[in-house]
Residue frames as qw, qx, qy, qz and C-alpha x, y, z in Angstrom:
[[0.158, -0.633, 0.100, -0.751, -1.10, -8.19, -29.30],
 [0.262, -0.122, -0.886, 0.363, -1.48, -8.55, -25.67],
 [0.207, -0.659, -0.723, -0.012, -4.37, -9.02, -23.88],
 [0.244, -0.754, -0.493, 0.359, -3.48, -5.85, -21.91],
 [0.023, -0.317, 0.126, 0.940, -2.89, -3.32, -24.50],
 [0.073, -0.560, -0.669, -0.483, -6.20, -3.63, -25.80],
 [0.212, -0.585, -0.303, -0.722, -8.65, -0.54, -25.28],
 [0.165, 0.066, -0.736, 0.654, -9.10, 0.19, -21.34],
 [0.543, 0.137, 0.256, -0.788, -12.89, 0.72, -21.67],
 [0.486, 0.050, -0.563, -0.666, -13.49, -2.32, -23.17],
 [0.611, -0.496, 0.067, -0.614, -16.26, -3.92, -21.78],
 [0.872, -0.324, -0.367, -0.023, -15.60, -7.35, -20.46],
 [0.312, 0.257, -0.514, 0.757, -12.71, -5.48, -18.11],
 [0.360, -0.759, -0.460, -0.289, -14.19, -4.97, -14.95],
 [0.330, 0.265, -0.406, 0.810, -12.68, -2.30, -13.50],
 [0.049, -0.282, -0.629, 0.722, -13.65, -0.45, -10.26],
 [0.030, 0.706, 0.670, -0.227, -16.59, 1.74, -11.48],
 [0.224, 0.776, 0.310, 0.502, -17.64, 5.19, -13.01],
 [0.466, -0.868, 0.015, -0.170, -17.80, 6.56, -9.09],
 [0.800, -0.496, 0.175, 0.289, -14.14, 5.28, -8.46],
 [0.471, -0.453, 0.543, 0.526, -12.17, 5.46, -11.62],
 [0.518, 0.689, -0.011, -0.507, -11.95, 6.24, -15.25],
 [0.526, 0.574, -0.611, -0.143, -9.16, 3.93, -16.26],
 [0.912, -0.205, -0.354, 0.022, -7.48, 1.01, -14.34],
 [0.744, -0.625, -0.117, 0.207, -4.62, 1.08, -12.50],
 [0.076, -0.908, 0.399, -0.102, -1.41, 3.49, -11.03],
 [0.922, -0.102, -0.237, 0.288, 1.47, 0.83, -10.71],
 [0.123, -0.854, 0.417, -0.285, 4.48, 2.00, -8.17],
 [0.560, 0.278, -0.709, 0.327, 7.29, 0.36, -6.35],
 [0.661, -0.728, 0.027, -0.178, 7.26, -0.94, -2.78],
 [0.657, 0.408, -0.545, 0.323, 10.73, -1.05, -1.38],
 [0.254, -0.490, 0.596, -0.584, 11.68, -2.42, 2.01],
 [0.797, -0.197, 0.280, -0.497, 9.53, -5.36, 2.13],
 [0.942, 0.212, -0.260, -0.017, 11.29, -7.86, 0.50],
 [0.642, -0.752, 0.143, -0.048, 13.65, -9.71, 2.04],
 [0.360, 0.798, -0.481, 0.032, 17.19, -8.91, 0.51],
 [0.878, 0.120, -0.420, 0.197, 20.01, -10.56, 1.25],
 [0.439, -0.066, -0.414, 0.794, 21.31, -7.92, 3.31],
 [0.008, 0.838, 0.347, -0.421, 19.32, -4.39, 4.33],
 [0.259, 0.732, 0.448, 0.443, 19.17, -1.50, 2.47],
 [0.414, -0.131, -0.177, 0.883, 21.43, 1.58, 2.92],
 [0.229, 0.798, 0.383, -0.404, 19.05, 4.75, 3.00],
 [0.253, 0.608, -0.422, -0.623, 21.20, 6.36, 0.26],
 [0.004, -0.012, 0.833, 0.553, 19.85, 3.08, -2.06],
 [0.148, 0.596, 0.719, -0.327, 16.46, 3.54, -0.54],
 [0.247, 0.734, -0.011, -0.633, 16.82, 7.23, -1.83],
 [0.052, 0.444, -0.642, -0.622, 18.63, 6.28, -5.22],
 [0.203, 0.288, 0.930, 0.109, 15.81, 3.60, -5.90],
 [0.100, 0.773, 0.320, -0.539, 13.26, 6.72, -5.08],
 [0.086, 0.700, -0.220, -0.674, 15.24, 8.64, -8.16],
 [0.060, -0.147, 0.846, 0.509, 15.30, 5.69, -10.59],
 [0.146, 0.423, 0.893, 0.056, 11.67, 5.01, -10.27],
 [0.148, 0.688, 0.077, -0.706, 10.72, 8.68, -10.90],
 [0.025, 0.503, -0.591, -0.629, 13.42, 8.96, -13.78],
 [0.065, 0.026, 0.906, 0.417, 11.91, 5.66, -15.48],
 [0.227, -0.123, -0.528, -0.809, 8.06, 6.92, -15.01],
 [0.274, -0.493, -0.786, -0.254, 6.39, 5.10, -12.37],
 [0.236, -0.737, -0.372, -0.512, 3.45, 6.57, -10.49],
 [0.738, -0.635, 0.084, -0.214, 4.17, 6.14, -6.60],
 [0.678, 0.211, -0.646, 0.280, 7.24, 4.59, -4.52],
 [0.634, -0.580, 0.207, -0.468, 6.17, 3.60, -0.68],
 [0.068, 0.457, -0.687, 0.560, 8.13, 2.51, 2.02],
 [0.749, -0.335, -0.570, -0.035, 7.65, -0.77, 4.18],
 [0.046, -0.721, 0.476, -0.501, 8.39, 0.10, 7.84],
 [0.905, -0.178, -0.385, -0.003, 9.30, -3.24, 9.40],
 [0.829, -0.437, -0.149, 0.316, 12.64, -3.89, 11.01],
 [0.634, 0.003, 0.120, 0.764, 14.82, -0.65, 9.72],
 [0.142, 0.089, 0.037, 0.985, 14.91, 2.73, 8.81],
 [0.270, 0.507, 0.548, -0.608, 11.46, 4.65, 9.76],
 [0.362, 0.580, 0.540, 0.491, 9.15, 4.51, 6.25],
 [0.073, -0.952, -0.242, 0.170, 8.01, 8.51, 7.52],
 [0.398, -0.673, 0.347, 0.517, 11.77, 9.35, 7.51],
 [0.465, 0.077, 0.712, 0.521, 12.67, 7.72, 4.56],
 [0.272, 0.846, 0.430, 0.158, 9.26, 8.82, 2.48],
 [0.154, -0.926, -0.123, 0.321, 10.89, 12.99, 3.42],
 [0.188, -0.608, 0.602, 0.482, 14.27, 12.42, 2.20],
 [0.391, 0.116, 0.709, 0.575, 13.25, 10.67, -0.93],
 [0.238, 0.895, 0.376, -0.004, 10.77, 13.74, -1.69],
 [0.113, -0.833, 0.303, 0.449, 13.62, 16.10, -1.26],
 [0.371, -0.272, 0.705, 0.540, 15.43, 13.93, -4.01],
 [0.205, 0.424, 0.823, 0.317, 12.82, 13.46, -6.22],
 [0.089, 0.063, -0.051, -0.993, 10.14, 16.18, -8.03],
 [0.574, -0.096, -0.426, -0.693, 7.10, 14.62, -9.47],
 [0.473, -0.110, -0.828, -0.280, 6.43, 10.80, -7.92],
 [0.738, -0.407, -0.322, -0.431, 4.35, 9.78, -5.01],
 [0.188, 0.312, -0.780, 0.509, 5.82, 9.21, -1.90],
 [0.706, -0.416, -0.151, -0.553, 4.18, 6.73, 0.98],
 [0.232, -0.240, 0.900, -0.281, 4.63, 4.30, 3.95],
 [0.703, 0.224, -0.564, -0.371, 3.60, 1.19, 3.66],
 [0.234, -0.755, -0.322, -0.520, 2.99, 0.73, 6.30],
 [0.041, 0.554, -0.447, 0.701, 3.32, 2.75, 9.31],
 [0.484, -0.135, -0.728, 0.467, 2.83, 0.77, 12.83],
 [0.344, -0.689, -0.087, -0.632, 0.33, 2.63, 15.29],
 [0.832, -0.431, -0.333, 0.106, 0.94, 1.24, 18.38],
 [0.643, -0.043, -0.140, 0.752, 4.65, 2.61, 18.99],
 [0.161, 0.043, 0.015, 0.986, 3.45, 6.26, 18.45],
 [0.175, 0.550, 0.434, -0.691, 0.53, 8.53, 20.03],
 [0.435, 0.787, 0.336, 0.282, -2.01, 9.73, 16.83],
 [0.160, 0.976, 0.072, -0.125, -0.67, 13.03, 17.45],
 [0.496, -0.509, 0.607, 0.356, 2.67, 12.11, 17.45],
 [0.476, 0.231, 0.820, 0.217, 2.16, 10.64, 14.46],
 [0.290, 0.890, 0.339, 0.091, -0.11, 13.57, 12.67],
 [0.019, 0.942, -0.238, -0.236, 2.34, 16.08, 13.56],
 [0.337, -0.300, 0.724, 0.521, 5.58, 13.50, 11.74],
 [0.502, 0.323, 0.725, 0.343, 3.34, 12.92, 9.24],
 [0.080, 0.964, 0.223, -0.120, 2.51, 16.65, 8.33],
 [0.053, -0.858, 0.339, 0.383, 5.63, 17.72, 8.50],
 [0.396, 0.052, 0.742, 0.538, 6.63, 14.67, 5.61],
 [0.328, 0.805, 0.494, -0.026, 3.64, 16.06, 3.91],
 [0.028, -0.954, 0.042, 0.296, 5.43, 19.59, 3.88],
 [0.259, -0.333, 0.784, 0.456, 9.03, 17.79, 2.67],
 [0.467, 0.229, 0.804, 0.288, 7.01, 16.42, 0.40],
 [0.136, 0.208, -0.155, -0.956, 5.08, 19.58, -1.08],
 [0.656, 0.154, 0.164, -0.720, 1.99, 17.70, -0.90],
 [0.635, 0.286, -0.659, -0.284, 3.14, 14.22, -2.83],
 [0.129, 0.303, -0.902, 0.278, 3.04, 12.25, 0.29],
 [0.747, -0.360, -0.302, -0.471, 0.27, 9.55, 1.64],
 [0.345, -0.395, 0.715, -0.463, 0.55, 8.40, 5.24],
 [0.825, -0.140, -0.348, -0.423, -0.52, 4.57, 5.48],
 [0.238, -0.289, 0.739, -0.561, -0.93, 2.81, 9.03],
 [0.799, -0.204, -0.554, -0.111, -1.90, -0.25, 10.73],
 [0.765, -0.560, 0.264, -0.175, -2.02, -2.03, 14.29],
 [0.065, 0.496, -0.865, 0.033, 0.62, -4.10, 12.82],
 [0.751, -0.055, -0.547, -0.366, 0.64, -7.81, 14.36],
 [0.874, -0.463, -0.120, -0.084, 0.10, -9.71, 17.70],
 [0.929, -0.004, -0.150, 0.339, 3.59, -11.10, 17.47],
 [0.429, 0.356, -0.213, 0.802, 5.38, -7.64, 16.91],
 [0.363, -0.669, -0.138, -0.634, 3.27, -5.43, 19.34],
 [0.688, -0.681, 0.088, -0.233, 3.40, -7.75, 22.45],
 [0.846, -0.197, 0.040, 0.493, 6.65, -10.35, 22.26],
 [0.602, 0.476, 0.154, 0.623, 8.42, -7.37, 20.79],
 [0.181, 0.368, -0.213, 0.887, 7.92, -4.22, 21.93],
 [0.095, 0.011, -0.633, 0.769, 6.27, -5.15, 25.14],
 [0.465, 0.135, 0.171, -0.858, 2.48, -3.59, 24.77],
 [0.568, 0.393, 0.572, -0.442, -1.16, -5.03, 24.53],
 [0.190, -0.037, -0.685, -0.702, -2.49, -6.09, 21.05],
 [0.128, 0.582, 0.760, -0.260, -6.17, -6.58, 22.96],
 [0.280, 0.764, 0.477, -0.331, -9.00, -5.13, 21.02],
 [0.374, -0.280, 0.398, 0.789, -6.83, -4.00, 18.24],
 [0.219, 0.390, 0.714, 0.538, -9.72, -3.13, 16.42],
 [0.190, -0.940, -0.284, 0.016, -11.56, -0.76, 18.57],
 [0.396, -0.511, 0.222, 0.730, -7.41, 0.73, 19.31],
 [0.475, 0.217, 0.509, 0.684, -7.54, 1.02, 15.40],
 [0.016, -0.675, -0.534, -0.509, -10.67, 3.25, 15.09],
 [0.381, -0.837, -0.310, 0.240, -10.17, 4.98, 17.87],
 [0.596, -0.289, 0.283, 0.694, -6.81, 5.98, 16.68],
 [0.221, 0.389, 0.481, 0.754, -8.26, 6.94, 13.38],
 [0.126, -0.880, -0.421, -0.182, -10.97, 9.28, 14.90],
 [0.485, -0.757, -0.015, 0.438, -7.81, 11.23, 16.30],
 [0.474, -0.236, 0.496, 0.688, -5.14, 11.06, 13.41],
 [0.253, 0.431, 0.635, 0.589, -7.57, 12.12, 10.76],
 [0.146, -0.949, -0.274, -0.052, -9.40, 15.04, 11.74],
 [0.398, -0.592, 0.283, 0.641, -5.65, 16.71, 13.11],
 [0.365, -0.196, 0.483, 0.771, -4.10, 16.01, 9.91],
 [0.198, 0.695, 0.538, 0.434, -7.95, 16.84, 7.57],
 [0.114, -0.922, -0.103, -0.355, -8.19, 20.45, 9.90],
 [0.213, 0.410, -0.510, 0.725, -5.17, 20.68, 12.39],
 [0.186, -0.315, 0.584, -0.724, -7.03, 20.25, 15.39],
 [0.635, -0.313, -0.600, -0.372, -9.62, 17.30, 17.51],
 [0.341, -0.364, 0.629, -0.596, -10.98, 17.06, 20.50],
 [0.773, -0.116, -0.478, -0.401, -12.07, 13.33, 21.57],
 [0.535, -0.408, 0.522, -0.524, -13.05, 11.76, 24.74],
 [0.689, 0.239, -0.615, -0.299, -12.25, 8.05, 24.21],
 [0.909, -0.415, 0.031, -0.027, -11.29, 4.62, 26.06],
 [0.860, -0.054, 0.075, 0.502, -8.05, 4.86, 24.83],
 [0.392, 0.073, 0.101, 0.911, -7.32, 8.10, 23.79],
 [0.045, -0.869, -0.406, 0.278, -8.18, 11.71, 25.39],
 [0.498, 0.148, 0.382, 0.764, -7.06, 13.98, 22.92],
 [0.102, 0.934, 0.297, -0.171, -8.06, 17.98, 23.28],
 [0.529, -0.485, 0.347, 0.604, -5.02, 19.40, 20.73],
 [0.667, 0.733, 0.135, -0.008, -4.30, 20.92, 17.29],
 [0.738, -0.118, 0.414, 0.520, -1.73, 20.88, 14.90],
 [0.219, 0.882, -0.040, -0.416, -0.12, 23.95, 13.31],
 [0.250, -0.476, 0.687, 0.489, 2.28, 22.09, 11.00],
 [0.739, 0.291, 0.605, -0.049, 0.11, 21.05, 8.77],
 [0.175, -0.307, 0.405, 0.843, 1.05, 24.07, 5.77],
 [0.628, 0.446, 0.107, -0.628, -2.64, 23.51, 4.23],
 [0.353, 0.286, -0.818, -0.353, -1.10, 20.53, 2.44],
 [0.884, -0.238, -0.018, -0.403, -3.45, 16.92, 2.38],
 [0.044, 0.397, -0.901, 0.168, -2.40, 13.87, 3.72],
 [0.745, -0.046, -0.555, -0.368, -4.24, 10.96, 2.53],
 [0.298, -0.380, 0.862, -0.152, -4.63, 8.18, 5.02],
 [0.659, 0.278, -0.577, -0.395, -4.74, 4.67, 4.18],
 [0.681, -0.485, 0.478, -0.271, -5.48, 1.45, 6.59],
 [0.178, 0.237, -0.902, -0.313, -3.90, -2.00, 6.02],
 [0.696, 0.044, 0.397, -0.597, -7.32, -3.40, 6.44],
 [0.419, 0.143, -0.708, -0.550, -7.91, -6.64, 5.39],
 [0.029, -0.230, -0.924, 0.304, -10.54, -8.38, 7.96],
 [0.030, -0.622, -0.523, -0.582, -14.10, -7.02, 7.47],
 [0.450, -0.827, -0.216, 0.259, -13.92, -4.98, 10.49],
 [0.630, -0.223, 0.318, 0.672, -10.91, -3.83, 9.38],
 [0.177, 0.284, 0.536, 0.775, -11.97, -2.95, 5.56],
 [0.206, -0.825, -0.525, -0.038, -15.17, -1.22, 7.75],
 [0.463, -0.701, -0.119, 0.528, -12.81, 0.93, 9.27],
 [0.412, -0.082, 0.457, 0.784, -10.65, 1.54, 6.27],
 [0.028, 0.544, 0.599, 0.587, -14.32, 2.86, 4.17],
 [0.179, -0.893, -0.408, -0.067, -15.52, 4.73, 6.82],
 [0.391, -0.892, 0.056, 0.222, -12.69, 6.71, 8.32],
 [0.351, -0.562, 0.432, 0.612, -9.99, 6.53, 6.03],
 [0.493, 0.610, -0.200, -0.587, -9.66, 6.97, 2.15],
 [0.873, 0.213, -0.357, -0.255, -9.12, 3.24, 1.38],
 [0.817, -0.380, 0.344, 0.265, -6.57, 0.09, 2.32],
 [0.291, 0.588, -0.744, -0.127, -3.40, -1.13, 1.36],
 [0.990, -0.076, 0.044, -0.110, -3.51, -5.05, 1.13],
 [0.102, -0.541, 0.830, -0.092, -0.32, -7.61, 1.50],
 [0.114, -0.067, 0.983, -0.128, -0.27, -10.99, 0.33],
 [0.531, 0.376, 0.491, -0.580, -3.83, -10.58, -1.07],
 [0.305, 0.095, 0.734, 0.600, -4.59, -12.25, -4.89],
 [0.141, -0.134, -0.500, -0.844, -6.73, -11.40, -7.39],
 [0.478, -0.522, -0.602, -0.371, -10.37, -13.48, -6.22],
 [0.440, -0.582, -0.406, 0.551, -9.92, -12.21, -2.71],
 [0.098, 0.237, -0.142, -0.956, -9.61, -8.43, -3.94],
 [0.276, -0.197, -0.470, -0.815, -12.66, -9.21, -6.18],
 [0.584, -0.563, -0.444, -0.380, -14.95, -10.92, -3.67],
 [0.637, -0.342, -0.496, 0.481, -13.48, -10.15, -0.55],
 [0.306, -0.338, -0.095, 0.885, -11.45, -6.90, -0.11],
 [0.143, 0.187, 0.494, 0.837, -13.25, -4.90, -2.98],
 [0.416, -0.650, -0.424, -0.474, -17.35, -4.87, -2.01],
 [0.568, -0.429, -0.647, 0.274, -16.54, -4.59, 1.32],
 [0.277, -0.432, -0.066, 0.856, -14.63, -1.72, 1.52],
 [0.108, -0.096, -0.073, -0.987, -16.50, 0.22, -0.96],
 [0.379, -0.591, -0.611, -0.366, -19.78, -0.71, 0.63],
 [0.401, -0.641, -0.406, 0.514, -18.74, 0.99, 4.23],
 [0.159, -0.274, -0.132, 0.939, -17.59, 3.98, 2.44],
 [0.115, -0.535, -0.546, -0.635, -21.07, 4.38, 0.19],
 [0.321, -0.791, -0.516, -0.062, -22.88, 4.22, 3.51],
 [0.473, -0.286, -0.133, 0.823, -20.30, 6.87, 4.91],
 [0.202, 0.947, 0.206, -0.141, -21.37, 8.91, 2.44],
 [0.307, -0.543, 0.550, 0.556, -17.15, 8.71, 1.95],
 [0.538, 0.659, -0.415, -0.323, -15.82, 9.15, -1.95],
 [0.967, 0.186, -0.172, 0.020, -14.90, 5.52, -3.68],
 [0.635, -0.681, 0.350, 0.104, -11.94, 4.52, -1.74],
 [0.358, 0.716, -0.598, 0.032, -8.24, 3.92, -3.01],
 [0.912, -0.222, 0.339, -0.061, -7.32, 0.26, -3.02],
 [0.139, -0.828, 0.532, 0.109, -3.85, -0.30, -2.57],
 [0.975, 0.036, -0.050, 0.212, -2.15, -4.29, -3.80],
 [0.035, -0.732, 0.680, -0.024, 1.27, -4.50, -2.83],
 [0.996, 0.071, -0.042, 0.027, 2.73, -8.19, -3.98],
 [0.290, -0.637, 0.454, 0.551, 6.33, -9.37, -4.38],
 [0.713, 0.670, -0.069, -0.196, 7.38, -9.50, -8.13],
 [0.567, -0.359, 0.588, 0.451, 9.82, -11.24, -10.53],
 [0.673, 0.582, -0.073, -0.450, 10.44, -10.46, -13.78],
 [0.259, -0.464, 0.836, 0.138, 12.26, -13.91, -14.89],
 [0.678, 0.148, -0.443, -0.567, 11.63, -16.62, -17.36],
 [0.376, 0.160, -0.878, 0.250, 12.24, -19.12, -14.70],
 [0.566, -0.591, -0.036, -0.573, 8.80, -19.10, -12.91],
 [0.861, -0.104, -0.491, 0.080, 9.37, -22.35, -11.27],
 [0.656, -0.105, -0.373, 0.648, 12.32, -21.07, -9.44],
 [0.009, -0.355, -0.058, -0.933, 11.02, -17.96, -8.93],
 [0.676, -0.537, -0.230, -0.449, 7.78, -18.92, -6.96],
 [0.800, -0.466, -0.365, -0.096, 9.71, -21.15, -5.02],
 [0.526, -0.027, -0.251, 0.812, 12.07, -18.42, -3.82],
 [0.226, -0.437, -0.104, -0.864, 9.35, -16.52, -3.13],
 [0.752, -0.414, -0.360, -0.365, 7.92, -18.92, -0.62],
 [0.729, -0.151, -0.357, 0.564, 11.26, -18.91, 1.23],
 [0.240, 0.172, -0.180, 0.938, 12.15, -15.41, 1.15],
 [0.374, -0.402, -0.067, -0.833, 8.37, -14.28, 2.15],
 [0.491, -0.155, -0.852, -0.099, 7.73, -17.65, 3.85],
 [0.191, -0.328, -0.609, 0.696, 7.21, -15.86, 7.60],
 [0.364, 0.020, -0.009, -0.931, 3.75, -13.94, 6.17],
 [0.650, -0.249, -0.531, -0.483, 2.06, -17.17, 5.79],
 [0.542, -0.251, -0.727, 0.339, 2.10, -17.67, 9.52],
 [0.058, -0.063, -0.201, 0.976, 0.87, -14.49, 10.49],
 [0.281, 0.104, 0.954, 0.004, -2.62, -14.37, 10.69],
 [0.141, 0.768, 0.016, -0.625, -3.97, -11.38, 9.06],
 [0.166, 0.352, -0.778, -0.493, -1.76, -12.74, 5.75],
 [0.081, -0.029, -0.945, -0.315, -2.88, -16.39, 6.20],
 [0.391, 0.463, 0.506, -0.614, -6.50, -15.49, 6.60],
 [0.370, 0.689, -0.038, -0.622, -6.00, -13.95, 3.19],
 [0.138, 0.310, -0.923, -0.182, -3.89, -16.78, 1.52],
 [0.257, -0.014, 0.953, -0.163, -6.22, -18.96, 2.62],
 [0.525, 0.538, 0.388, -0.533, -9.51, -17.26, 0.90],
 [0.332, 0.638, -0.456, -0.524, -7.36, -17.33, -2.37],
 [0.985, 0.163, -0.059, 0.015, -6.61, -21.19, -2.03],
 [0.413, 0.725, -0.475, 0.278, -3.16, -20.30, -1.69],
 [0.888, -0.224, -0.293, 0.276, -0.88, -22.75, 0.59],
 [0.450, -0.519, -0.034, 0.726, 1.59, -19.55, 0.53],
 [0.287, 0.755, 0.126, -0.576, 2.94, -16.50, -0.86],
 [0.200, -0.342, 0.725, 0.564, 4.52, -18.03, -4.10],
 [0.302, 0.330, 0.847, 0.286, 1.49, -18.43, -4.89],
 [0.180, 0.970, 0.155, -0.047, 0.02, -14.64, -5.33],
 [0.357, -0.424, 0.391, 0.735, 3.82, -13.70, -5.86],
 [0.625, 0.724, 0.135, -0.260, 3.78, -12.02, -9.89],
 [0.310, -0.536, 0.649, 0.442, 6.16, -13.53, -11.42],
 [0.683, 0.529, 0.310, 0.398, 7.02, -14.50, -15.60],
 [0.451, 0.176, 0.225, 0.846, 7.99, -12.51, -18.44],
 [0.013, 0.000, 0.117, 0.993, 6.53, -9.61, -19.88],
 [0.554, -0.128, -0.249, -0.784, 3.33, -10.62, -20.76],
 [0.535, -0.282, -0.777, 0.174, 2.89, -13.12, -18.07],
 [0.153, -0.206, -0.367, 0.894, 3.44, -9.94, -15.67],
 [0.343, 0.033, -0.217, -0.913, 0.84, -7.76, -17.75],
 [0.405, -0.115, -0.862, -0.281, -1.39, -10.76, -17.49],
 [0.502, -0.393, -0.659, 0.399, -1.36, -11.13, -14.09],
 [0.111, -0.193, -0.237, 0.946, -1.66, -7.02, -13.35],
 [0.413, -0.172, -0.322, -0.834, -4.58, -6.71, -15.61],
 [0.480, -0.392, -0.782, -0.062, -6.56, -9.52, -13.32],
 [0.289, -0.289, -0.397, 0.822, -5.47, -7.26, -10.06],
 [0.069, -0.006, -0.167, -0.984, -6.65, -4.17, -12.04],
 [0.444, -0.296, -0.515, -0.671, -10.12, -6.06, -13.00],
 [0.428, -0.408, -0.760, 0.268, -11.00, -7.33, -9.17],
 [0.196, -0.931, -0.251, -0.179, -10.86, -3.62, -8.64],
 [0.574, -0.352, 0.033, 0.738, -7.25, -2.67, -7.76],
 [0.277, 0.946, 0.062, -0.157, -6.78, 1.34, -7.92],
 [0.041, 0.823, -0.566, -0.022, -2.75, 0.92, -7.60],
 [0.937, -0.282, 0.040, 0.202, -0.20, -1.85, -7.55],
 [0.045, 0.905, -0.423, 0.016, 2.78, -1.84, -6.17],
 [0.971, -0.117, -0.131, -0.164, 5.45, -4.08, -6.40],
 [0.395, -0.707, 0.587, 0.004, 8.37, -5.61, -4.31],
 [0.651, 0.564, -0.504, -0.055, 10.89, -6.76, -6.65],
 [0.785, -0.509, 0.352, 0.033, 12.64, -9.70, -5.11],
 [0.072, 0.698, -0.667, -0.250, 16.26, -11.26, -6.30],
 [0.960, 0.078, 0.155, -0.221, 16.43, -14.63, -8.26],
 [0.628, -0.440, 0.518, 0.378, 20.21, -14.96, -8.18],
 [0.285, 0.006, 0.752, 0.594, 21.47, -15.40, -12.01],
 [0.128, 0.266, 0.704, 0.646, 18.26, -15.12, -13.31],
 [0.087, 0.890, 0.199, -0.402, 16.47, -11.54, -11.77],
 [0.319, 0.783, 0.230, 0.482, 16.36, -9.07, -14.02],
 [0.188, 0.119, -0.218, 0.950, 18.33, -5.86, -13.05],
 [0.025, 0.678, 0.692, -0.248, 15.75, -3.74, -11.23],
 [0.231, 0.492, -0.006, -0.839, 15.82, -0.88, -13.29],
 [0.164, 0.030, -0.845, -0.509, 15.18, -3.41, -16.48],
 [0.172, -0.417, -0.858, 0.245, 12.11, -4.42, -14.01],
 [0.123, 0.662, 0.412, -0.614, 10.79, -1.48, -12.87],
 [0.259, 0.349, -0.508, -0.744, 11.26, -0.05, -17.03],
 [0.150, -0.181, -0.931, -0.277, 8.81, -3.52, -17.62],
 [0.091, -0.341, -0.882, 0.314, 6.80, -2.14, -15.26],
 [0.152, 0.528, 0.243, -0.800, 6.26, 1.13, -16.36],
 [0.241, -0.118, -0.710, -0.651, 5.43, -0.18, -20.12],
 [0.234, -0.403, -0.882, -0.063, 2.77, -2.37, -18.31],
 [0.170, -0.429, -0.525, 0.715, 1.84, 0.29, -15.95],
 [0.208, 0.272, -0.102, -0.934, 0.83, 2.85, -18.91],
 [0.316, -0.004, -0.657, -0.685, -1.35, 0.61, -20.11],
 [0.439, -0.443, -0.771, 0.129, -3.25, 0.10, -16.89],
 [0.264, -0.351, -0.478, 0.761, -2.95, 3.31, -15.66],
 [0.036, -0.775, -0.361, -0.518, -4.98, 6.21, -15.57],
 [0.196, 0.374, -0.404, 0.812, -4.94, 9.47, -12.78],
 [0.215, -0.483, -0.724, 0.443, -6.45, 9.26, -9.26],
 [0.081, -0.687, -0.720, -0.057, -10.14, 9.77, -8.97],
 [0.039, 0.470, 0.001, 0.882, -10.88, 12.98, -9.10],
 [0.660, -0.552, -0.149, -0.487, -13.82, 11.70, -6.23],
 [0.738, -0.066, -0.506, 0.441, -10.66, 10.53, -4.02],
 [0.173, -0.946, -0.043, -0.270, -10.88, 12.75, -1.28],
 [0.572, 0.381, -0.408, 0.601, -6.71, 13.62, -0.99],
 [0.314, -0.726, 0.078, -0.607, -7.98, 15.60, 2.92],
 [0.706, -0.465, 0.340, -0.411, -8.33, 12.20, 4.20]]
């Protein structure tokens, strides 16, 4: 038997908590972040959207790096799709005003008929100023200021705040009474402060297993206790391989991902793990090497993982054969989001 189809309450699992969760973990696809060989056409973005329904898993969220907008995308793969989870992964704040931003998200919300979670970040130094020109000073006070604008619109349609960066007296009639979760990519403790108090959890990148349990995990649900906020939704996104070639597998993961471990937000987090790079938190074996390696995620206190399948030439699995491994493993880690998740915010 494997390790992870044994009983999900038994005790030496340590899953998030009574106040957070009742089972272990949602598992979903992330698709955009890995780096293909070529881009992604939006009609395989969408057709990826309909296979990962059709096979079962919980969630499929959108990376919004160097192509298609994840907001855009996330709308048109709700219209295709009926049941799964639609999200960004994450959405860039800088480039777009909160309200800007509340009123595109809202109206994915609406395409989405309520399946859709909005997750944002400041992004990184490199892309913000050599890129598209603008300040990345104080990116932490920009962050929270941002959030005290984008969350209140999209939790009631309307905010009035008097800020250093943003003066913002405006409401928002597009909202249709549907929620729209937000999620930060926090992963600095200022960061994971922000993410517990003012939004409804993170999304991590490049983050292993003992860094979720003593890092990302107490941090973020100790800002939202003192909030007074409901046990926060904690997000892993890795890349994955199902392949019996690990060897080669890790170390095409350390090529194809190799520009996060120079970033310093990633290698902050690489480094707390021990990791030299990401081939080393990559998830990669067979079946029960995978299930191995999700149930550790699950016990540090992961509510969700997603994962970005990557190609291993000859010897990747087909990704629907993947994502069908993933949703065996997935039912035996999963369970539904927290009823004490507040979906408003």
């Amino acid at each position: 038997m494997r390790r992870y189809d044994a009983d999900p309450a038994r005790p030496d699992v340590r899953a998030p908590g009574p106040e957070a969760r009742s089972g272990l973990m949602r598992v979903g696809l992330l698709d955009g972040a890995q780096r293909d060989r070529r881009p992604a056409t939006l009609d395989e973005l969408l057709a990826r959207a309909r296979l990962a329904e059709s096979l079962g898993l919980r969630s499929v969220w959108f990376s919004n790096i160097f192509g298609h907008d994840a907001m855009t995308v996330a709308a048109l793969a709700a219209r295709v799709t009926d049941r799964i989870e639609v999200g960004t992964a994450i959405t860039p704040t800088y480039p777009r005003h909160p309200y800007a931003m509340a009123q595109q998200a809202a109206s994915t919300a609406a395409a989405a008929r309520g399946r859709f979670t909005l997750g944002v970040g400041p992004s990184h130094r490199v892309v913000v100023e050599e890129m598209w020109g603008l300040s990345y000073e104080r990116a932490y006070a920009h962050t929270g200021e941002y959030l005290s604008v984008l969350v209140p619109l999209l939790r009631t349609g309307k905010v009035e705040h008097a800020g250093t960066r943003f003066t913002v007296r405006a409401h928002l009639t597009s909202t249709d009474g549907l929620p729209v979760p937000v999620l930060l990519s926090g992963l600095g403790p200022k960061m994971l402060a922000l993410a517990g108090t003012l939004a409804a959890g993170t999304i991590t990148w490049m983050v292993g297993a003992r860094t979720l349990r003593d890092h990302i995990v107490p941090r973020l649900r100790e800002a939202a206790a003192e909030a007074g906020r409901p046990a926060p939704r904690i997000v892993v996104e890795l890349p994955l391989a199902l392949t019996d070639d690990v060897a080669a597998a890790r170390e095409l993961a350390g090529r194809m991902f190799k520009s996060y471990a120079v970033l310093p937000a990633y290698r902050a987090m690489l480094d707390r793990e021990g990791a030299t790079g990401p081939a080393e938190v990559a998830v990669v074996g067979d079946h029960d090497a995978i299930g191995e390696q999700l149930l550790r995620l699950a016990e540090a206190g992961a509510t969700d993982f997603n994962a970005a399948p990557y190609a291993l030439g000859e010897h990747d699995a087909r990704l629907d054969t993947c994502l069908r491994a993933l949703v065996e493993i997935g039912a035996r880690l999963s369970a539904p989001l927290p009823l004490s998740v507040e979906r408003s915010s």
